[in-house]
C-alpha positions as CSV (number, residue, x, y, z in Angstrom):
1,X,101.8,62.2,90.4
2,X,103.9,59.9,92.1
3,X,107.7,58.8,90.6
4,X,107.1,56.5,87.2
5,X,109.3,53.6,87.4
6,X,110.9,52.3,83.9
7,X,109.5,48.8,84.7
8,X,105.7,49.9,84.9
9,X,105.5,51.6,81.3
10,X,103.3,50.0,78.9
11,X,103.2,52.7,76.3
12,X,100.4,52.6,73.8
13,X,101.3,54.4,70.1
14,X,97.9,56.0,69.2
15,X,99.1,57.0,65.5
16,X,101.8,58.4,63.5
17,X,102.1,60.1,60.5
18,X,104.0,63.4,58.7
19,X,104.0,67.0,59.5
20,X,104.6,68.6,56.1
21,X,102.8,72.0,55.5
22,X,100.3,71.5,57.7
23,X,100.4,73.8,60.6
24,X,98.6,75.4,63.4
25,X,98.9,78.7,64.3
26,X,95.5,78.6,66.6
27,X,97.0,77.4,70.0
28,X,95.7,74.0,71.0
29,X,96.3,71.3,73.5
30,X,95.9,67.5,73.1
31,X,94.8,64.9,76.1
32,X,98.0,63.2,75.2
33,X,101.8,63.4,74.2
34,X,102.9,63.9,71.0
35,X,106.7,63.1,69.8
36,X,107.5,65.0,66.9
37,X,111.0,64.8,65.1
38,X,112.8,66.8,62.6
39,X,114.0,65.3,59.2
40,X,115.0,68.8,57.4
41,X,113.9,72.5,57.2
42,X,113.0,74.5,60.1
43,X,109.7,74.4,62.2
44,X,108.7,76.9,64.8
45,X,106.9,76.4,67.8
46,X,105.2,78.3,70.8
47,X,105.0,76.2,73.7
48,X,103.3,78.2,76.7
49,X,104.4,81.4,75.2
50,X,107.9,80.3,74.8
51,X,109.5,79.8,71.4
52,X,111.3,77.3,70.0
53,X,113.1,76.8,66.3
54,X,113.1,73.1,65.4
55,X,116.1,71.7,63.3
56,X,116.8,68.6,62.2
57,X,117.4,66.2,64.8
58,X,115.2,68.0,67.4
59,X,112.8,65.9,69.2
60,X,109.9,68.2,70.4
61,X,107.7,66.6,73.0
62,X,104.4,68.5,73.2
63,X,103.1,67.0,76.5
64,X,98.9,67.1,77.9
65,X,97.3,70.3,78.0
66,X,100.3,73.0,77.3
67,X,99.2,75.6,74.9
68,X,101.0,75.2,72.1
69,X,101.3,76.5,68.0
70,X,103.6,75.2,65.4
71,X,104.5,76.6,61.8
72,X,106.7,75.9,59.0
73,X,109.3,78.7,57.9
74,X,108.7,79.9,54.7
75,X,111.9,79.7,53.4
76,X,112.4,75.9,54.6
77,X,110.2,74.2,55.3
78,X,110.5,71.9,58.1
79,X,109.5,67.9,57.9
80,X,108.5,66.3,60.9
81,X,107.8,62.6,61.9
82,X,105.6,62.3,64.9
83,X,103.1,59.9,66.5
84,X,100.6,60.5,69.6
85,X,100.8,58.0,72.3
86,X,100.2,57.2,76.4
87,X,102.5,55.4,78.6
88,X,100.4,53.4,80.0
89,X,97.0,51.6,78.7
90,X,94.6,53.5,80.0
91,X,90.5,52.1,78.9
92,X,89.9,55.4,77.4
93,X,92.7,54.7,74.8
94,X,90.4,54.7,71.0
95,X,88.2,57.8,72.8
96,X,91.2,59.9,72.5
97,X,92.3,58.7,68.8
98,X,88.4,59.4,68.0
99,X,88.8,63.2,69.5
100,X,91.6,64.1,66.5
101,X,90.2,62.0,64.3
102,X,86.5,63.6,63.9
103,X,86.2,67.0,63.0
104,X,84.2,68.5,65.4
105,X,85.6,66.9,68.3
106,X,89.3,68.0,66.8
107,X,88.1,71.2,67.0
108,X,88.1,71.4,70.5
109,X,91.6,71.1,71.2
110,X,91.9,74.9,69.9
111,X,89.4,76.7,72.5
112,X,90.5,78.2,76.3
113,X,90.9,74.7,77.4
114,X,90.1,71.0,77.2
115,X,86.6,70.3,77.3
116,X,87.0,66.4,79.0
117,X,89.6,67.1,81.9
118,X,88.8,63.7,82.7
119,X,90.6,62.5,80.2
120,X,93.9,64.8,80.2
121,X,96.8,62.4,80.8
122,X,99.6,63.6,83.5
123,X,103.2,64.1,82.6
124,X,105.5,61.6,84.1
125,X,108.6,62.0,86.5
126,X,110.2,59.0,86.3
127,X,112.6,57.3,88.7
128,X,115.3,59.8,90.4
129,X,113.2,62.8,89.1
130,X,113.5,62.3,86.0
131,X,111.3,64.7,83.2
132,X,111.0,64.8,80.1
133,X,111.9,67.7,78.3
134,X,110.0,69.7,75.7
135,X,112.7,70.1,72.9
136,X,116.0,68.5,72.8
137,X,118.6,68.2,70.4
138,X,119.7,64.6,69.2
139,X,121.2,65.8,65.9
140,X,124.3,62.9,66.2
141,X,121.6,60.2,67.3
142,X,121.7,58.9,63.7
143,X,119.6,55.9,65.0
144,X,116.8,58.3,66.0
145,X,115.8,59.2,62.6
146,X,115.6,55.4,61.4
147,X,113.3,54.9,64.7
148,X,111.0,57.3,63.3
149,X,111.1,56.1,60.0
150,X,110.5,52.2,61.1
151,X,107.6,53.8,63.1
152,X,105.9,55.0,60.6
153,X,105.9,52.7,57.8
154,X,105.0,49.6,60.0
155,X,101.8,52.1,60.9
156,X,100.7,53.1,57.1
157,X,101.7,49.6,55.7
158,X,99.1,47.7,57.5
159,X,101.3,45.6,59.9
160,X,99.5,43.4,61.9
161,X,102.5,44.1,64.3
162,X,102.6,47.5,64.0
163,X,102.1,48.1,67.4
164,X,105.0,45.9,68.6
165,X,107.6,47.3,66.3
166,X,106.3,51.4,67.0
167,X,106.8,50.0,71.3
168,X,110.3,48.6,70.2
169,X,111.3,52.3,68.8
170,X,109.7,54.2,71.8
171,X,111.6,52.6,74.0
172,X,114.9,53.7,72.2
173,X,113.4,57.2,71.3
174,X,112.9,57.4,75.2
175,X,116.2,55.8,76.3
176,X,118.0,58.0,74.0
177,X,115.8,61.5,75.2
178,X,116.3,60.6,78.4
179,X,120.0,59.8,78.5
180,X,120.4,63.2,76.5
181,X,118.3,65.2,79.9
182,X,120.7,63.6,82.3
183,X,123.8,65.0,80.5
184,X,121.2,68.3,80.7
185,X,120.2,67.9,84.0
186,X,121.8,70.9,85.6
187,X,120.2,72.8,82.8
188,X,116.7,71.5,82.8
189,X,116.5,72.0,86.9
190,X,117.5,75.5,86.1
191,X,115.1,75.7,83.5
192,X,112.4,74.2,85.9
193,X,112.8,77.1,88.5
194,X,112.9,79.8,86.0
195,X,109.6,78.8,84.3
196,X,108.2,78.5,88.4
197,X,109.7,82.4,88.8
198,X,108.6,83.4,85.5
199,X,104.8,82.3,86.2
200,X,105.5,84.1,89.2
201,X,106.3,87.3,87.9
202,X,103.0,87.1,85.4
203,X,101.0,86.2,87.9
204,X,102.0,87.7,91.2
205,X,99.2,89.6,91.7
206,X,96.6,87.2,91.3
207,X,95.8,84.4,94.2
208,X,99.2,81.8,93.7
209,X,99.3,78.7,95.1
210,X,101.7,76.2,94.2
211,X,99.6,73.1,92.8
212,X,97.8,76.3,90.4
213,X,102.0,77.3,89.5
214,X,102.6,73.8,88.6
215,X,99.8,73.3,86.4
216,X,100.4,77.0,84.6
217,X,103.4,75.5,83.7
218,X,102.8,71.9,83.1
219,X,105.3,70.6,86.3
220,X,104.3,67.9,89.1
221,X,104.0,69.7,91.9
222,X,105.3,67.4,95.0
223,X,109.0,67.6,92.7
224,X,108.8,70.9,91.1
225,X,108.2,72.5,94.3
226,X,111.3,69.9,96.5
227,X,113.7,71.3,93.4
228,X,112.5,74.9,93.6
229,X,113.6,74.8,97.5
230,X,116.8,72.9,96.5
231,X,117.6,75.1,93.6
232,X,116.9,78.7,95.6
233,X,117.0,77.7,99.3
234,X,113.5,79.3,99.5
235,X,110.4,77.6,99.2
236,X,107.8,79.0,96.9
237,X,105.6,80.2,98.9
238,X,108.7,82.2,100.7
239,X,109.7,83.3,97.1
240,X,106.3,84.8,96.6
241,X,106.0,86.6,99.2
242,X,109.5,88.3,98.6
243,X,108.7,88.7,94.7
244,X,105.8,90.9,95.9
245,X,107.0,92.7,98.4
246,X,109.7,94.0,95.9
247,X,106.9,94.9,93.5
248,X,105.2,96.5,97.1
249,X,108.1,98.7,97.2
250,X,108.4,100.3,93.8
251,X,104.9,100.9,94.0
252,X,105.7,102.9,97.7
253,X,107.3,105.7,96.3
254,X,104.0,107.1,95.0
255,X,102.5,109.1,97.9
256,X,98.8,109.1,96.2
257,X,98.9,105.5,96.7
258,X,97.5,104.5,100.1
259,X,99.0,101.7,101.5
260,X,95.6,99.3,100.9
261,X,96.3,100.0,97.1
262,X,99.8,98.8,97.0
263,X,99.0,95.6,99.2
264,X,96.3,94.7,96.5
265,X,98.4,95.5,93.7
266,X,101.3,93.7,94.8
267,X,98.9,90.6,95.2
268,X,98.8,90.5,99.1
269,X,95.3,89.3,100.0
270,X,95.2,92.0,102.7
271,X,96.9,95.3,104.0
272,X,97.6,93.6,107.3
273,X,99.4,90.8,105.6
274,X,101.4,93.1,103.8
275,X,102.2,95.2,107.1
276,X,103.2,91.8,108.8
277,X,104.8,90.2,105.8
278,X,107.2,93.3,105.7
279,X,107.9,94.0,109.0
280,X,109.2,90.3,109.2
281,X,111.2,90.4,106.2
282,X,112.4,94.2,106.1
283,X,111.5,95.5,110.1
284,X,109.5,98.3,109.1
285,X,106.4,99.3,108.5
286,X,104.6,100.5,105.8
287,X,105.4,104.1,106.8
288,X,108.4,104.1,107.6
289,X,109.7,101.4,104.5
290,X,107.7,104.4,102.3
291,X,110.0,107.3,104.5
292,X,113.2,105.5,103.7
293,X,112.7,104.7,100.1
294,X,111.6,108.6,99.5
295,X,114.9,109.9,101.3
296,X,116.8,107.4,99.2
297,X,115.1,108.9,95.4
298,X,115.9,112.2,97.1
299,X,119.6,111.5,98.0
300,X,120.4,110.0,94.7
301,X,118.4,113.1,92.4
302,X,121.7,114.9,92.7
């Protein structure tokens, strides 16, 4: 997706409401975003395998199509304010607030994946590369939690201009998240490269590409995969390569594996890729990298 600029948003609120005990521990994904802020009490969350703890004044931005489960600790209870919405008006808009408003269609959103991938909105990268994140902490914004607030009683109060007043928050709720990733930008590049290498390591010996990376982990891939070259000096498919040919070599020190086996179970699509790949990067052969690394574990047994 191209750059978003801050001038083309039209952001369309779908609903809002409370999170009180309400939780799901099935992991689901939604066709849009969800803004979700903490009032008190503690909430967890998996997003994509990763956990979170949610504390008040944590915004948690669960963004289209990440896997994702939330529940309240026992002990305290966490209460959230959120509301679903798009950033632009798409036609599809009331299709989506049917889907989580009729049962069977809501029960979609907890199988393998999205049934309508037609309708799955894209995360944003606004102007300069801009992201949002998934969690960030705004616990001083004390204007955040009024926001929130204003949101949802103009929504369950009937306003005729509801709509205006929950646009008139977003924007500040987005202002302020934003503002908050650029004093975390350093962080949140960093944190953009290690969910890249981490996908990496789960999946490095199935077939990778980068636009499949990008969607594992919910990044655009034109910028994720500019930053990951920036951020490492290696471009991702450089870094692949190298990530499996150090899994190629622990797997060399067994002499009962041939050398076909460890090329497929390092994720090389072929043993003569392998051969060239590691010739190039280490000027040996399979032999002779197998040789060395056996007279190294017998040098160091001592």
């Amino acid at each position: 997706m191209a750059e978003t600029h801050l001038d083309d948003l039209c952001p369309y609120i779908r609903e809002v409401g409370l999170q009180g005990k309400d939780s799901w521990r099935i992991q689901r994904r939604i066709y849009d975003h969800q803004f979700l802020y903490c009032f008190a009490g503690v909430a967890h969350v998996l997003l994509r395998e990763q956990y979170h703890r949610i504390t008040p004044g944590d915004v948690l931005i669960i963004q289209p199509n990440v896997p994702h489960q939330l529940w309240m600790d026992e002990e305290q209870p966490g209460e959230l304010c959120w509301f679903h919405c798009d950033f632009f008006l798409f036609p599809d808009r009331h299709w989506v607030y049917e889907v989580y408003n009729t049962a069977e269609r809501y029960i979609t959103l907890f199988g393998a994946e999205l049934q309508y991938k037609e309708h799955i909105r894209e995360n944003p990268v606004f102007s300069g590369g801009r992201t949002l994140p998934e969690v960030s902490s705004l616990a001083k914004e004390e204007g955040l939690a009024y926001c929130f607030r204003t949101m949802y009683r103009a929504y369950t109060h009937g306003d005729a201009l509801w709509q205006l007043t929950a646009r008139r928050c977003f924007y500040e709720i987005l202002e302020t998240v934003l503002r908050q990733g650029e004093t975390d930008r350093s962080a949140n590049k960093r944190y953009v490269v290690n969910q890249m290498k981490a996908y990496v390591a789960k999946h490095y010996f199935e077939p990778l590409t980068t636009p499949q990376i990008c969607e594992g982990t919910g990044l655009n891939p034109e910028y994720a995969s500019k930053l990951f070259r920036r951020e490492t000096g290696l471009r991702l498919v450089e870094y692949i390569s190298r990530f499996r040919l150090n899994q190629a070599k622990k797997l060399l020190i067994y002499p009962d594996l041939s050398i076909a086996d460890v090329a497929e179970m390092a994720g090389f699509s072929s043993e003569n890729y392998f051969c060239s790949v590691l010739k190039k990067l280490e000027g040996r052969t399979p032999a002779k990298m197998r040789a060395h690394l056996l007279d190294l574990l017998t040098e160091e047994e001592p």
